[in-house]
Structure formats: structure tokens, C-alpha cells
C-alpha positions in Angstrom: 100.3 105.8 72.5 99.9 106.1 76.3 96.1 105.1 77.6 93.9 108.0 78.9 93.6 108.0 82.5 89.8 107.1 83.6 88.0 110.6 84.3 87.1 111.2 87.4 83.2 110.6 88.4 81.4 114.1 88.0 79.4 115.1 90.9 76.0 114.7 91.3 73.9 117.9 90.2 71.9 119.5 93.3 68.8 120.9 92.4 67.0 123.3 94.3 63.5 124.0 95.6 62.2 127.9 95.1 59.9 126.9 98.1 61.3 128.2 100.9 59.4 125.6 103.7 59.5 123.1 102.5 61.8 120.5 100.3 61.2 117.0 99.3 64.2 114.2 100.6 65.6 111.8 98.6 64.0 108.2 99.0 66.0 106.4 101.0 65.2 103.0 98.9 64.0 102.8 95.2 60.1 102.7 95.0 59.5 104.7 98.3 60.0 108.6 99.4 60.3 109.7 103.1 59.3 113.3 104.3 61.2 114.8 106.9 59.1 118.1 106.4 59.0 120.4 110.1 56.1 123.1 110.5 57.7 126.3 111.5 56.2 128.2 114.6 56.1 129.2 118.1 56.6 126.6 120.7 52.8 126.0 122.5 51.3 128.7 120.5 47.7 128.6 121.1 45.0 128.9 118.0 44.0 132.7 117.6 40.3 133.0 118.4 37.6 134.1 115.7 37.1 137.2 115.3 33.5 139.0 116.8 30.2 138.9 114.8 27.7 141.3 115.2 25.6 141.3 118.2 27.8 138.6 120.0 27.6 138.2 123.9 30.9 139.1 124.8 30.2 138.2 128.4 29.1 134.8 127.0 32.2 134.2 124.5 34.3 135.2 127.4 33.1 132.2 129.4 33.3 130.3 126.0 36.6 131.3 125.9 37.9 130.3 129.1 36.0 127.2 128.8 37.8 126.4 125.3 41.5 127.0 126.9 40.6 124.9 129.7 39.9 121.9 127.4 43.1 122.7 125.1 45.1 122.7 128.3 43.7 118.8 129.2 43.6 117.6 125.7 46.8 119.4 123.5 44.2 120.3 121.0 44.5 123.3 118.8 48.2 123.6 120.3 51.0 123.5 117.9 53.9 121.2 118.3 57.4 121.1 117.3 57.9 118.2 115.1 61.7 116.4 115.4 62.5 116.1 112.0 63.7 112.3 111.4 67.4 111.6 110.0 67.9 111.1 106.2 70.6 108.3 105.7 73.9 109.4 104.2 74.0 109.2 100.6 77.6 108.1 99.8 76.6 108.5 96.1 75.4 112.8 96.3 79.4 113.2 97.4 81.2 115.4 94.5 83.2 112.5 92.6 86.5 114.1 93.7 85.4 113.6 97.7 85.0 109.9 96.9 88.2 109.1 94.9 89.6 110.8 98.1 87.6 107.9 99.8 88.7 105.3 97.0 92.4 106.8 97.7 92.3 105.9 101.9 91.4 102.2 101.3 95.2 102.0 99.8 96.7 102.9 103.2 97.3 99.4 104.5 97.3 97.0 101.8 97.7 93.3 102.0 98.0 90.4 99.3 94.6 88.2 99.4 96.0 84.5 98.3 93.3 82.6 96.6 93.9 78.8 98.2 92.0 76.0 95.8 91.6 73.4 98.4 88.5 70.6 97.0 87.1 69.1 100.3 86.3 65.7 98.0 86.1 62.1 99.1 89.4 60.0 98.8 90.5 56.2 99.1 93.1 57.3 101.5 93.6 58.1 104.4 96.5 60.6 104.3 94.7 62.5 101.3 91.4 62.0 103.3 93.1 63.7 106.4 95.0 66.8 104.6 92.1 67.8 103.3 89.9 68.2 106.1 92.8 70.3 107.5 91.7 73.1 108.3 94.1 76.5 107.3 95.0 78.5 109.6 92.8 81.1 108.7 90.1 78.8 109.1 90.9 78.4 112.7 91.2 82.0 113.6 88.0 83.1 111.6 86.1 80.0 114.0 88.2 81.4 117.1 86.7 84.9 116.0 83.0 83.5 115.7 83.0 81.9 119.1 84.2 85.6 120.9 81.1 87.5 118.5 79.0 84.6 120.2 79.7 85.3 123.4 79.5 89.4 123.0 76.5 88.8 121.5 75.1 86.6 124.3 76.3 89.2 127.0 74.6 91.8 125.2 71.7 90.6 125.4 71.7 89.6 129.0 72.7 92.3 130.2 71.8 95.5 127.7 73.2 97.9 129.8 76.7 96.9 130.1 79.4 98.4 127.3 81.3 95.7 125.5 83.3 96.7 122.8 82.9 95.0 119.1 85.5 92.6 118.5 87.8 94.0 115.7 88.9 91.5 112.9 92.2 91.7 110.5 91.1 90.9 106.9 93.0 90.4 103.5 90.3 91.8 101.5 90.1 95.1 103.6 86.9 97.4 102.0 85.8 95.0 99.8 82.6 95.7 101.0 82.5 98.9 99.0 82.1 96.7 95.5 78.9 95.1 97.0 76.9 97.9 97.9 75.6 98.9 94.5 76.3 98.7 90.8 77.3 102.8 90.8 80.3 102.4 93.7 80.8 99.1 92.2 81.7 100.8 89.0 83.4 103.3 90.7 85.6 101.8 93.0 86.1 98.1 91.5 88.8 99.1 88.9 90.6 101.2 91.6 90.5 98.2 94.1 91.6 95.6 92.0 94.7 97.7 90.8 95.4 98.4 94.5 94.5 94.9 96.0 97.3 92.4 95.4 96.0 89.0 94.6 98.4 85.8 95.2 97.4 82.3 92.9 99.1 79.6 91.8 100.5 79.1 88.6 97.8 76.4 87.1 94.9 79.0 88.4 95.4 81.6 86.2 93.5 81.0 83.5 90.2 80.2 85.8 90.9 83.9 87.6 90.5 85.0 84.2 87.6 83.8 83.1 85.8 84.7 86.8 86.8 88.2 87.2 87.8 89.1 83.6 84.8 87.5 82.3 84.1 89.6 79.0 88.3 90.0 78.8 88.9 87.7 76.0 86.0 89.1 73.6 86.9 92.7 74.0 90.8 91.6 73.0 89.3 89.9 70.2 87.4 93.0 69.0 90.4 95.5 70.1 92.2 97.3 66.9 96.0 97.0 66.1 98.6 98.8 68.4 99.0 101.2 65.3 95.3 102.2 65.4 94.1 102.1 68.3 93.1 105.3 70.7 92.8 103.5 74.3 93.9 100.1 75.9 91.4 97.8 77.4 90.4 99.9 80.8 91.4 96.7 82.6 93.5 97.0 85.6 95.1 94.2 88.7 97.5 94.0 90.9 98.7 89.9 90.0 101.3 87.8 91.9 101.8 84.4 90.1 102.8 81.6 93.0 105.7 79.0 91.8 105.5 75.6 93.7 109.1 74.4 94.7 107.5 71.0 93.1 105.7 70.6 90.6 102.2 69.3 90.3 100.0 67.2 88.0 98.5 70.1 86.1 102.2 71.4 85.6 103.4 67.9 84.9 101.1 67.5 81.8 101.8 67.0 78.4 100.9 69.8 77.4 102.2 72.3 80.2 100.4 75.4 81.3 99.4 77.9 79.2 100.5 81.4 80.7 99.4 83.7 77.4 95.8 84.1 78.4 97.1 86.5 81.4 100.2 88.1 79.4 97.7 88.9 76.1 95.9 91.2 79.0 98.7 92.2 80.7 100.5 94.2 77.2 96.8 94.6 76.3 94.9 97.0 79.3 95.2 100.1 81.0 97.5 99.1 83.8 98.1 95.3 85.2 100.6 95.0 87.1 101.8 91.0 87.5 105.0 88.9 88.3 106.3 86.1 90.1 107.2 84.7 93.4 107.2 81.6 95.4 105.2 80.3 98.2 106.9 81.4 101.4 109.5 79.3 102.9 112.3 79.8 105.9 115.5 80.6 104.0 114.4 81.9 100.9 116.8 83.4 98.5 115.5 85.0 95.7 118.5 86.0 94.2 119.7 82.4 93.6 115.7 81.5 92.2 116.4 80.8 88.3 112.9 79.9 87.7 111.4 82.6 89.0 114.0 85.4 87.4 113.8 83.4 84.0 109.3 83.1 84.6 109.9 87.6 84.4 111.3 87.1 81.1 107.7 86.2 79.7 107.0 90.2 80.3 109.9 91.0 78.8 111.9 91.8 81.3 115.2 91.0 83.0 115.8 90.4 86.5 119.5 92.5 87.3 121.4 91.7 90.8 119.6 94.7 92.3 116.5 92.3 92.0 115.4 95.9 90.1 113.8 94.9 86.2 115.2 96.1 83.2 113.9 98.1 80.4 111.2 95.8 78.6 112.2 94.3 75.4 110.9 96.0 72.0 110.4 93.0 69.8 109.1 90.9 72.7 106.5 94.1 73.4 105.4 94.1 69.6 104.7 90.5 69.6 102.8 90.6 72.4 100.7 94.3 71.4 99.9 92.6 68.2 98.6 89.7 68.8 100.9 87.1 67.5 100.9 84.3 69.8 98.8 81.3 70.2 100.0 80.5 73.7 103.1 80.4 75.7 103.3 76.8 77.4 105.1 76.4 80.7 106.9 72.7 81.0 108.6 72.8 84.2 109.2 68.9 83.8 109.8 67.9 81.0 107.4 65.0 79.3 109.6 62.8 77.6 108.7 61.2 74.1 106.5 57.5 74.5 107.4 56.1 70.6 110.0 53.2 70.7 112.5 53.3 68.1 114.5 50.6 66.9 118.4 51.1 67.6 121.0 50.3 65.3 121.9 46.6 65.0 118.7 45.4 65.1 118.5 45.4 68.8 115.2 45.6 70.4 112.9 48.7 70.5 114.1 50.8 73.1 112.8 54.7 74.0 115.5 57.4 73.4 115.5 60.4 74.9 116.6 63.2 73.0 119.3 65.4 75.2 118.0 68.3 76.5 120.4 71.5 77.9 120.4 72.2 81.9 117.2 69.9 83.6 114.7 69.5 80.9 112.5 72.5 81.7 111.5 74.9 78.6 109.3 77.4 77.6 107.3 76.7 74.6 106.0 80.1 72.4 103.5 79.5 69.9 102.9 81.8 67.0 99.6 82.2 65.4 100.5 80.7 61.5 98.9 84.7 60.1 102.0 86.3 62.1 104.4 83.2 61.5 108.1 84.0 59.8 109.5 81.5 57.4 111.6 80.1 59.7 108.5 78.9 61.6 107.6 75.5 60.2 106.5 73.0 62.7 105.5 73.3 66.3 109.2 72.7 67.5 111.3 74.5 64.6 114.9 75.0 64.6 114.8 78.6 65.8 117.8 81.2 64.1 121.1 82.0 65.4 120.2 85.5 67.9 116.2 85.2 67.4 116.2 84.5 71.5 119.0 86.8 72.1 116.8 89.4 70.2 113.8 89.5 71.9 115.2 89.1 75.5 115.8 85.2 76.3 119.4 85.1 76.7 121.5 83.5 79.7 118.5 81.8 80.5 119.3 80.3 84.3 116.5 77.4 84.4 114.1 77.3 81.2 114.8 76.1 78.1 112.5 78.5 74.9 111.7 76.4 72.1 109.5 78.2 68.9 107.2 77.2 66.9 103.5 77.7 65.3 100.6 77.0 65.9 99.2 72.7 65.0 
């Protein structure tokens, strides 16, 4: 069943005042309320006199009279005056909801991929690990370069006040970010829409961590969501994901126990549209045609990568296991750990460690079943897996990985 598209925000209902003079503004900040009421009249109209009593001295109230308008000349009394009404600020929020997706729509006009750089500025031994990381990026150095011109504009603004110096424009990867930080309404509004829109770049161990910061409440809505069969709506998640490959790999990927890539995929089949794949770190004569890793990494979404560099169809099986919930994780090796237990050769020679021979260069992919959604076949954490289970559910001609099966420990 296709997701419902999120409604659009209704507009704001306008109520109106029967009084005709007068209106009361919206408060410009919770807890306060501004009037911007203006008294209607003629310009320097003077107060009309009272009228005659009985027996009055007109000769005298004429002298009164004069006397009176002389003193409202000097002092402005009694004269009415045109009051300048003073400027409400704009209330992005009274916009009809279809004038501010129109808004939402504009901040896609020049997108750029924000790349999320983990770079620990933490005491070290040595010196070369000392020096790299007080590196600064190069980002770093341009956003510094940028704060010494705003200095400087600044300075000669206040020198000399009169002068017209242009702001400094600055190029940023997170353009209209701004607009989930205003309040928790826009915030609402606009944060689903930006993160679908705003690619975000991350390595391959940081996925999990992303996760958990921006996705925080991700894993126990999956955990509460009903079966593919039954349910009306996705999870109303949505991202724009681009995982980073290393051409090396690093500690985290060199572990034991790999990295664990199911987290992101469970959301992925799971929400109302995330979009995700993989790349590499740019690099001067890159081909990605040739990039077995990366084509056989786009199998995990059940897809294959054709000579077009187009995607294929996505597997059915491989989209059922991942709808319902099979898996316990999907571990990436991309070196492989070889086994530590000595085993005594033949002949009674001396313990030696054997290494069990692996196809192509030792990297595999390790999927995981939960032991409730387990076939029979499925014994042990590494079982033999059947003759066209892989071919089945879309890992054939696998260029660079290795797929072992197995359950859950």
C-alpha cells in the first residue's frame, strides 16, 4: 500500500473585528500585546468651543476665546495629532499553508550535500597524529578568512556610519537551515521537507550515531509499527542519505565484528520516503563504473547497479525481508578478521593457524536473521546457505563482497 502524502498545513483562520476603528494586533512575542491603534480626524483640528449659557458676556468669552487660541497655538494643547501607526512584524506563521510550502519549495533551488566530518581534536603521543589533527579543513580556513572581512565591515561601520558598505555574502552547505530554528510550528513544518531535500554525506561507521541524533524516537516507532500486511501508513520519516566508502579501511571497519548497516536499511524500507546510497570520498580519476564495492554496497537496497550506472527494479524477496522485519543486522566486513584458534595439523606437527580459503579478497557481507523469521536451513550464525537462496533475493555476480547467512547468537 503506497504512504499518504503529508497534508498540507491549513491556513490560519482570520478573525474579524465588527468595530470598525479600531482592531487589536497580534502580540509580537508571547506574554505581551502591542497597539498600533491611529485616531481618525482632521489634521490640526482645533477643540470646538462650549456652547453659550444664559446670560454669558459674549464680549467677554470673545476675549476668552482669543485668549484660549492663543495659548493652543504656543502649547499644542487641545489640537489633535495624527498618530504614525508603528509597524507590526511579519508573521511568517498567518501565511495560508499553501503560500509557505511555496516558500518550503524555493529553498530546493540550489541544493548542496552537507558532509558531516568527525574530526576529535584529542591529545596524542605523536607527533604526526598530534599535527593532523590540529589541521585545520579547508572550510575552517575560509569560514576564519570570512570572520576577519565581517570584522573589518563592522569596524568601518562604525567609524564612519555614513558610508555604504555592502554585507559580505557567504556560500553555505546547509542553505535555510535557519528556518528549523525559528520555532517549533515552522520547525514542524519545514523539517521533514528539508531533510528529504538536503543531501547529507557520512561515512560508513557514522551511521548508526546519525540515527540515533536526528532519528532519535526512529527505533521505538519501528518497534511499535504493524506488519506490511496491516498497516495504513509508513513511518512519516524522510532524508536525503549518501553513505561515504573509504578507499581503506579503518579500525571501526576492521573490527571483528564489522559494521552494522541494518539500523539505516530497517528505516529506509520502513518510512515515507528516504532516499540513500553509496559513493566514495572524492578523488582525481575516479571511475565509478569499475567500483565493485560500491555497486555490490547498492545491493543491500535491493538493487542492481546496470552499465548505465541507472538501478534496477528492487528485488521482491529482498523487499519482504526487509518490510517485515526479519533481520537482526546486516554486518559489513570489508577486511576480513581471520580465525585466532590454533589447530593441530596432521602428523602431529605443531599448532599452526589455518585459514579457511575465502572467494575473491576476503570481504563479505554477513545477513543475520532474527531466529522468529529463521528457515530451517538457518542453523548457526554462518550456515551453509541453499543452492539459488542468493541468486533469489538479488546477490548474484557479486564483484567485491562475499554474503554469508545465518541467525541470530
Amino acid at each position: 500500500m503506497s504512504p499518504t502524502r503529508l497534508s498540507t498545513p491549513p491556513p490560519r483562520e482570520i478573525k474579524t473585528n465588527p468595530d470598525k476603528h479600531w482592531a487589536p494586533s497580534s502580540p509580537a512575542f508571547p506574554g505581551t500585546m502591542k497597539s498600533n491603534s491611529a485616531i481618525a480626524g482632521p489634521e490640526h483640528a482645533l477643540v470646538p468651543p462650549s456652547p453659550g449659557a444664559t446670560g454669558f458676556d459674549t464680549s467677554s468669552h470673545g476675549k476668552d476665546q482669543a485668549a484660549a487660541r492663543k495659548l493652543r497655538a504656543n502649547t499644542g494643547a487641545g489640537v489633535k495629532r495624527n498618530r504614525h501607526a508603528k509597524s507590526n512584524s511579519f508573521r511568517f506563521l498567518d501565511l495560508p499553508g499553501e503560500i509557505r510550502n511555496l516558500i518550503y519549495d524555493h529553498t530546493r533551488s540550489n541544493p548542496k550535500q552537507a558532509l558531516l566530518v568527525h574530526r576529535p581534536r584529542l591529545a596524542s603521543l605523536r607527533a604526526r597524529t598530534r599535527q593532523d589533527r590540529s589541521r585545520p579543513l579547508a572550510s575552517e580556513i575560509e569560514g576564519h578568512e570570512h570572520d576577519k572581512e565581517l570584522e573589518l565591515v563592522k569596524y568601518h561601520r562604525t567609524m564612519y556610519p555614513n558610508d555604504k558598505v555592502g554585507s559580505l555574502a557567504r556560500d553555505s552547505n546547509r542553505p535555510f537551515f535557519g528556518l528549523t530554528q525559528v520555532c517549533q510550528s515552522i520547525r514542524q513544518e519545514f523539517r521533514p521537507i528539508y531533510l528529504r531535500r538536503q543531501e547529507i554525506g557520512m561515512d560508513l561507521t557514522e551511521i548508526v550515531k546519525y540515527l540515533q541524533t536526528f532519528y532519535a524516537d526512529a527505533r521505538e516507532r519501528l518497534d511499535n509499527l504493524e506488519a506490511p500486511g496491516t498497516r495504513k501508513h509508513d513511518l512519516p520519516f524522510t532524508g536525503n542519505l549518501t553513505i561515504a566508502v573509504g578507499d581503506r579501511a579503518n579500525a571501526t571497519e576492521r573490527a571483528a565484528d564489522g559494521v552494522d548497516v541494518y539500523p539505516m536499511l530497517d528505516l529506509w524500507a520502513n518510512s515515507y520516503k528516504i532516499e540513500a546510497g553509496f559513493g566514495r570520498y572524492l578523488r582525481n580519476h575516479y571511475v565509478p563504473e569499475s567500483d565493485g564495492e560500491a555497486k555490490d554496497l547498492y545491493r543491500l537496497f535491493g538493487r542492481r547497479v546496470l552499465p548505465n550506472r541507472m538501478c534496477s527494479t528492487m528485488n521482491g524477496r529482498w523487499r519482504s525481508i526487509l518490510r517485515s522485519r526479519s533481520l537482526a543486522a546486516i554486518l559489513v566486513h570489508r577486511q576480513h578478521t581471520r580465525p585466532t584458534t590454533p589447530m593441530t595439523m596432521p602428523g602431529g606437527g605443531l599448532p599452526q593457524v589455518t585459514y579457511p580459503p575465502l572467494a575473491g579478497n576476503g570481504a563479505y557481507i554477513h545477513i543475520v536473521f532474527k531466529k522468529a523469521f529463521a528457515e530451517p536451513w538457518m542453523t548457526a550464525f554462518e550456515s551453509a546457505v541453499p543452492t539459488n537462496w542468493l541468486d533469489d533475493h538479488g546477490f548474484y555476480l557479486m564483484e567485491y563482497y562475499d554474503v554469508k547467512v545465518g541467525i541470530e547468537q
